[in-house]
Structure formats: structure tokens, C-alpha cells
Phi, psi and omega in degrees: 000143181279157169270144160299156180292149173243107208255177202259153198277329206257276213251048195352050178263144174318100173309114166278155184328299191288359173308283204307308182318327184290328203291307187306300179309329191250008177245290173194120157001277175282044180311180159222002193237121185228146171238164159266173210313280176343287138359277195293356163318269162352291216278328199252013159061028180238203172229135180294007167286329163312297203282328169296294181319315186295321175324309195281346181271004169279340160309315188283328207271338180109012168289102176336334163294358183224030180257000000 
């Protein structure tokens, strides 16, 4: 079965996979409101380069949303 696409709330360009992990991790498990990279950037007022990192460190911590 395919997964459906997931697009970004604010510039509905296609969310990639770690977009989506962050939005869960750093917002609610069951979010239904996803952003891209850019976007989440944005909104947490960080830069995405901030945001990759923290990816890896939740990669590195063993979280399954980022595996």
C-alpha cells in the first residue's frame, strides 16, 4: 500500500519524511498539521539547518520517528 503525500499547511509544497517526524515529535504524536522543512523553520523561528540537526539527534537517541 502506498503512503499518502503529505503537504505543508502553510505553502502546500510536498512535506518529506523527516518534516513529518519533526512536526510529531515536536508538536503531537497524532498531529494531522504538517510542514516543510522551511515552513517549520519559520513557525519555531529557527533555521533549518537547527532542525536537521535535532533530527539527527533524536535519530542518534533511538527515536522510532526518525528512523
Amino acid at each position: 500500500m502506498a503512503k499518502r503525500k503529505v503537504y505543508c499547511q502553510i505553502c502546500e509544497s510536498d512535506v518529506e519524511k523527516v518534516s513529518v517526524a519533526l512536526c510529531k515529535k515536536l508538536f503531537d504524536k497524532k498531529t494531522k498539521k504538517f510542514y516543510c522543512l522551511q515552513c517549520l523553520a519559520n513557525h519555531l523561528d529557527v533555521t533549518t539547518e537547527d532542525l536537521l540537526e535535532k533530527a539527527e539527534e533524536f535519530k542518534a537517541e533511538g527515536c522510532p520517528l526518525f528512523s
